[in-house]
Each structure stands twice: as structure tokens, then as C-alpha cells.
C-alpha positions as a Markdown table, in Angstrom:
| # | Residue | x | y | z |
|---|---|---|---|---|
| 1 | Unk | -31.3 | 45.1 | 20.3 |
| 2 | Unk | -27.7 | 45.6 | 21.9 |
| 3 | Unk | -26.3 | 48.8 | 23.2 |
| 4 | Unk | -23.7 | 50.3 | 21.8 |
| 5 | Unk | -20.0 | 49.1 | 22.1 |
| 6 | Unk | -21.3 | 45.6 | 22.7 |
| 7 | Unk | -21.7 | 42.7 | 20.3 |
| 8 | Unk | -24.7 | 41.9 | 18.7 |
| 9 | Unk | -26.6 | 38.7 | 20.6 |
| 10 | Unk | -29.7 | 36.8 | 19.8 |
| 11 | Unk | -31.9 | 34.8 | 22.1 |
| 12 | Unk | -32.9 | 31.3 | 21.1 |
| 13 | Unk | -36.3 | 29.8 | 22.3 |
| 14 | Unk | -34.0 | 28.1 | 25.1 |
| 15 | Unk | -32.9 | 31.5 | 26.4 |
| 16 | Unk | -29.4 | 30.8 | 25.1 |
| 17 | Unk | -27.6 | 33.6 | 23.6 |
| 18 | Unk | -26.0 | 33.2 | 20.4 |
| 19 | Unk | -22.5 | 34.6 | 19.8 |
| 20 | Unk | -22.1 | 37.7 | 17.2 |
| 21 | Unk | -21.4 | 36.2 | 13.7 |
| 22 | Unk | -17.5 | 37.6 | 13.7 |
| 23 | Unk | -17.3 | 35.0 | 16.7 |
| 24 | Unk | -19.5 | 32.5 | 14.5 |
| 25 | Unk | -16.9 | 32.8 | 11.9 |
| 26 | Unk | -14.1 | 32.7 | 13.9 |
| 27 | Unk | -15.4 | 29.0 | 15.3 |
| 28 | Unk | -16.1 | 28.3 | 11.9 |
| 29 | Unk | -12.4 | 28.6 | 11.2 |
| 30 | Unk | -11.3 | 27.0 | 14.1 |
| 31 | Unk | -13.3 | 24.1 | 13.4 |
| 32 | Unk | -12.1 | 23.9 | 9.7 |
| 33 | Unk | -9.0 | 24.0 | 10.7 |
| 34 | Unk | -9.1 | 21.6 | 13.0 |
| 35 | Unk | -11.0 | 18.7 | 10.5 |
| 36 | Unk | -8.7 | 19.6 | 8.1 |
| 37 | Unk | -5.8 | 19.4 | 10.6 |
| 38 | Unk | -6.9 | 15.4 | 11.5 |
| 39 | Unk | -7.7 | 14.7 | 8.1 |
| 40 | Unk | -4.2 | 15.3 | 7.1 |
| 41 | Unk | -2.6 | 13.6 | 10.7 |
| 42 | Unk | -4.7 | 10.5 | 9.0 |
| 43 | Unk | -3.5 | 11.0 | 5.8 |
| 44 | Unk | -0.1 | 10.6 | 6.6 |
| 45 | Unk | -0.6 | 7.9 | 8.8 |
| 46 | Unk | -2.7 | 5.9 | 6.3 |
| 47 | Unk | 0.5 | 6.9 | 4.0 |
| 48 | Unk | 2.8 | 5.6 | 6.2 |
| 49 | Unk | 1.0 | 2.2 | 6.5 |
| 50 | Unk | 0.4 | 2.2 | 2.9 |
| 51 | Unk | 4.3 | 2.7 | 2.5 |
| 52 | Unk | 5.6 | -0.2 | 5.1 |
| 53 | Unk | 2.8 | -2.5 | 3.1 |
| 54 | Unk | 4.7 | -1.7 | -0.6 |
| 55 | Unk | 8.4 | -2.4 | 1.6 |
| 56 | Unk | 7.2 | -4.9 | 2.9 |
| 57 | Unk | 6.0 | -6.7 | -0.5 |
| 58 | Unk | 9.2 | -5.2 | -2.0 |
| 59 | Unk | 11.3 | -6.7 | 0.1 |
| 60 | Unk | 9.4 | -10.3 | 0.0 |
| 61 | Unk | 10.0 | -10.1 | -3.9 |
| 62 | Unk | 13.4 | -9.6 | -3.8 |
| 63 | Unk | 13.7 | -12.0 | -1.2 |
| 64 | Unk | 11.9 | -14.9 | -3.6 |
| 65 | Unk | 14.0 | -13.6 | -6.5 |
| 66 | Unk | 17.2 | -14.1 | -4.2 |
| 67 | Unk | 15.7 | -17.7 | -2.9 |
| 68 | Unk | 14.7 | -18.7 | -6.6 |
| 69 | Unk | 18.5 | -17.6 | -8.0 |
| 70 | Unk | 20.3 | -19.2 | -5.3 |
| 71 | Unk | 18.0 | -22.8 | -6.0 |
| 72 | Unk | 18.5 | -22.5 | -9.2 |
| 73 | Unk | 22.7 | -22.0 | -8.6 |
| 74 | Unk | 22.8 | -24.9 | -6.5 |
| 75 | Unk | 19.9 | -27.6 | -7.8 |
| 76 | Unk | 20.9 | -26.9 | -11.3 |
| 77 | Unk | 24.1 | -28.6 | -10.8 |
| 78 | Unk | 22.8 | -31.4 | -9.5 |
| 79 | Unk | 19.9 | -31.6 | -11.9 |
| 80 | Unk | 22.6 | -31.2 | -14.6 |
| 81 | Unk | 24.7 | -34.3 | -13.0 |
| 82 | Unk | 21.7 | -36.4 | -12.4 |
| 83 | Unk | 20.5 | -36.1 | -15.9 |
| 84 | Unk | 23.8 | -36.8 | -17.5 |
| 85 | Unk | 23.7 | -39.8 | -16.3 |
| 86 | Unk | 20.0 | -40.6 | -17.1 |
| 87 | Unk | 21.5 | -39.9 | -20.9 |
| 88 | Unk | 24.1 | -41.9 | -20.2 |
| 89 | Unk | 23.0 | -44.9 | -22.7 |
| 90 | Unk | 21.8 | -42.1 | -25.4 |
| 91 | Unk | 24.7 | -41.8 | -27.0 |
| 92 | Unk | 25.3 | -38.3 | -25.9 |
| 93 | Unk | 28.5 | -36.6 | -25.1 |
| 94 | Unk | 29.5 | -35.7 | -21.8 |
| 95 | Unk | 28.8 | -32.2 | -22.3 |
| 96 | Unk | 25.8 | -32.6 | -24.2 |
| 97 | Unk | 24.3 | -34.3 | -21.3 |
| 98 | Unk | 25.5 | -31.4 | -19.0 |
| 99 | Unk | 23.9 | -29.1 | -21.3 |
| 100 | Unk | 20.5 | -31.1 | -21.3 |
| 101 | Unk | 20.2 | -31.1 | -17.5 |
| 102 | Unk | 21.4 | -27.5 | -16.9 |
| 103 | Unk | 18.5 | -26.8 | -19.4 |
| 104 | Unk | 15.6 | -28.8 | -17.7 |
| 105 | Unk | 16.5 | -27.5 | -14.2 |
| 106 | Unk | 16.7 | -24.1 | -15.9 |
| 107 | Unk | 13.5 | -24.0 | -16.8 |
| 108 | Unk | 12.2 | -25.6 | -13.7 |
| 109 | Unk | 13.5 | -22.7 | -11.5 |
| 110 | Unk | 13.1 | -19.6 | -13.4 |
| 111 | Unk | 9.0 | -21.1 | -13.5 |
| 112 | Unk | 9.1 | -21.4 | -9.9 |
| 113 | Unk | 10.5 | -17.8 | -9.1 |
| 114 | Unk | 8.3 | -16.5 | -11.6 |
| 115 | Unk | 5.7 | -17.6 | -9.8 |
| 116 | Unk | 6.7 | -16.5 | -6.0 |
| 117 | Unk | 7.3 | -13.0 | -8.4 |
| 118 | Unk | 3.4 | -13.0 | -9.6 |
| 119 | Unk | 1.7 | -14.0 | -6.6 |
| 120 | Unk | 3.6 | -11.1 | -4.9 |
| 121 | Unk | 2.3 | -8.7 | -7.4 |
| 122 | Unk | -0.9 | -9.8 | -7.3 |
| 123 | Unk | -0.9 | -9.2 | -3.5 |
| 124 | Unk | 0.4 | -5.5 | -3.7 |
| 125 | Unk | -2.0 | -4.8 | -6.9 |
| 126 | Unk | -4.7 | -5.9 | -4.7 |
| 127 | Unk | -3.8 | -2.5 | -2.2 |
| 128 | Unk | -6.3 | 0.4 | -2.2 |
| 129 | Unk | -3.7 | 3.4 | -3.8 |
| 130 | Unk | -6.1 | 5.7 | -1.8 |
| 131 | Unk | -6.4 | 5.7 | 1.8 |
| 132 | Unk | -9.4 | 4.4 | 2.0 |
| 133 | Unk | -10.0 | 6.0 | 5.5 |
| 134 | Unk | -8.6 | 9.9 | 4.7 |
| 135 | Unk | -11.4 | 9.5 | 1.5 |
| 136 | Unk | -14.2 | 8.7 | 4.2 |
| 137 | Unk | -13.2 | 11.4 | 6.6 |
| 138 | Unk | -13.0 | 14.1 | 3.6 |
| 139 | Unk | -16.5 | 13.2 | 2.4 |
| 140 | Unk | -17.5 | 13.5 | 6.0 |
| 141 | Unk | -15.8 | 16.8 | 6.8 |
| 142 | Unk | -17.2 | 18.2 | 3.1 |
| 143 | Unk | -20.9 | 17.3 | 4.2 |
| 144 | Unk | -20.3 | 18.7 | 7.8 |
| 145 | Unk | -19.0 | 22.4 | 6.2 |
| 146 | Unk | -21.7 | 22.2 | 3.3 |
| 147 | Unk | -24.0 | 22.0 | 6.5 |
| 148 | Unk | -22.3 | 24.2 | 8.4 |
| 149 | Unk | -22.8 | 27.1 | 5.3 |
């Protein structure tokens, strides 16, 4: 088939010539490396993305949780004052009143921060925790090699 000192070659029926399989192999690798190589450049950028979603549903938690504390400072005061006086004819003491309105505002707020703190949650539960992308590619490059071999 070949002289010596020159690879071996094989015709196809379209009078290409095939490389040797050391050069076969050698693509092979290349082009392993290469899927492998983009399929981790996606993986980290599907990370990345998957990270600045988490921050950014971090941060709007924290953000409710400041909101709902600083309502609750300030309207509970209020609520406190404007239910003192709605017990003003219940013969309740001054401070009992207080007590009675800091209460009922109390409660009012720590409901509403508790929910702005669940429907976050729900929101970054409902993220894939694997890239859903970096998945399809693997499968793809893992049927490409097995029909490759």
C-alpha cells in the first residue's frame, strides 16, 4: 500500500485520502480538547450568571429586611400613639396602652417583612442549581466522542 518512510493512506470511494490513524488520533485530541475547552468557558459563564442571580436575590432580601426594620422603627411609634389613645376610655394606663399599640404594629410588620423574606426565597429556590446549558452541551459532546469511537 505505501512505500516505505511514508504514512500509511487510504482511498475513499471519493478519491480522498484518509490521514494515517496517529494523525486520526491526534485530531481526535484536538477536538476533545477543544469541546471540552468550550464546555468549561460555558460553565463558568453559566456560573457567573448563576452567581450575580443569588447576589442579586441576596441583596433584595436584605434590602426587604432593612425596609421592613426601618417601618417597623418608625410606624410602630405611631401605631403605638394612635392606639393609646383609641384605649383611651378603657381604663388602661398610659403605658399599658403604649404597650398594646407597640404590640399590634409589631406584629403587623414582622408579618409583612416575613413575607417580602418568602417570596424572595421562593424566587431563588425556583433557580436551576445546574447550568442548565453546560448539562446540554456535555450530553452533546458525550454523544459526539461515543460516535467519534
Amino acid at each position: 500500500m505505501a512505500a516505505s518512510g511514508t504514512s500509511l493512506t487510504v482511498a475513499d470511494k471519493a478519491g480522498r485520502t484518509d490521514e494515517g490513524l496517529p494523525s486520526l488520533f491526534s485530531r481526535l485530541g484536538d477536538d476533545v480538547m477543544f469541546l471540552v475547552t468550550s464546555q468549561m468557558a460555558l460553565l463558568k459563564v453559566e456560573v457567573k450568571e448563576e452567581a450575580t442571580a443569588y447576589a442579586r436575590g441576596a441583596l433584595m432580601i436584605v434590602l426587604g429586611g432593612l425596609i421592613a426594620a426601618i417601618g417597623f422603627a418608625l410606624l410602630n411609634v405611631a401605631v403605638a400613639f394612635a392606639v393609646s389613645t383609641l384605649f383611651a376610655n378603657a381604663n388602661l394606663s398610659q403605658p399599658a396602652a403604649y404597650a398594646l399599640g407597640f404590640v399590634i404594629a409589631g406584629a403587623f410588620y414582622l408579618i409583612v417583612g416575613g413575607l417580602v423574606v418568602l417570596i424572595i426565597k421562593s424566587r431563588l429556590a425556583r433557580q436551576p442549581a445546574v447550568p442548565p446549558r453546560t448539562v446540554e452541551e456535555l450530553r452533546k459532546g458525550k454523544e459526539w466522542l461515543k460516535n467519534e469511537l
